[in-house]
C-alpha atoms as one frame of an Amber mdcrd trajectory, in Angstrom:
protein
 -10.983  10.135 -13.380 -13.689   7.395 -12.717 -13.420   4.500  -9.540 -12.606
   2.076 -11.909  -9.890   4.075 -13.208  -8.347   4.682  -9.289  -9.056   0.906
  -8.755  -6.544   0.004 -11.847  -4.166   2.133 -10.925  -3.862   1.295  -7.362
  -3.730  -2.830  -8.886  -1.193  -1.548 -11.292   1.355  -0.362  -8.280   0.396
  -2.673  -6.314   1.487  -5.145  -9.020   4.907  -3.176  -9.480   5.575  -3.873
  -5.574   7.075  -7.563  -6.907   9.814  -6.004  -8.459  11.177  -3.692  -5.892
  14.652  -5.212  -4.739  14.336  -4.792  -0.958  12.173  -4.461   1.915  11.726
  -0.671   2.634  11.084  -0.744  -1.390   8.386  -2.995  -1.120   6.726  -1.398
   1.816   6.721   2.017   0.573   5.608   0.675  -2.518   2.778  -1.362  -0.843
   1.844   1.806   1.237   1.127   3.836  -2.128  -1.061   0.664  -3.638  -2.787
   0.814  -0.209  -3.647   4.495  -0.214  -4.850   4.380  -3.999  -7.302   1.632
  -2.683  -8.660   3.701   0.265  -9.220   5.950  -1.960 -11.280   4.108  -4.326
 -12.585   2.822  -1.488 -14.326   6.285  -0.552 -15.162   6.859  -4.313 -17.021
   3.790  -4.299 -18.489   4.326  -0.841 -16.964   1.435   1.153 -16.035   1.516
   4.666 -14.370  -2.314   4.631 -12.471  -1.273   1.459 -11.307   2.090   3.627
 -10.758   0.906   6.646  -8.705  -2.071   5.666  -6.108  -0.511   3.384  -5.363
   2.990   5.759  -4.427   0.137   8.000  -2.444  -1.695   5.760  -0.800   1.359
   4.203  -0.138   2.955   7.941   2.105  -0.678   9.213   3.520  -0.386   5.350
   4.956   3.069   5.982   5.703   3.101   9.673   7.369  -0.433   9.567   9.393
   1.050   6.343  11.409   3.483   8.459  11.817   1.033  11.200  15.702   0.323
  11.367  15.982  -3.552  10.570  16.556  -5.803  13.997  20.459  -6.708  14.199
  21.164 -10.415  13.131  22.377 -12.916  15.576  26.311 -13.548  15.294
């Protein structure tokens, strides 16, 4: 599998993160895209690319096993 190929599929899930139905969803989902773009990021040799999206994709994940804050009365 080519860089371009990991680059289309990270878009593609990335993509599919607008139709998850609710928050965890979408950050889990977001978290995947994220480490599918690191990863092309090291295929195509590019720190910004790297760095960027482990960060994104670590506050996706950790904030999508956060227990929501309760809602005022």
């Amino acid at each position: 599998m080519t860089a371009d190929w990991i680059g289309w599929l990270a878009t593609a899930v990335f993509l599919v993160s607008y139709f998850t139905r609710g928050p965890r969803g979408l950050r889990r989902v977001q978290g995947v895209a994220a480490c599918l773009w690191a990863l092309y990021g090291v295929l195509i040799h590019s720190l910004p690319v790297i760095v960027a999206n482990i960060l994104v994709a670590s506050v996706a994940v950790i904030s999508s096993f956060r227990k929501p804050l309760a809602s005022p009365p």
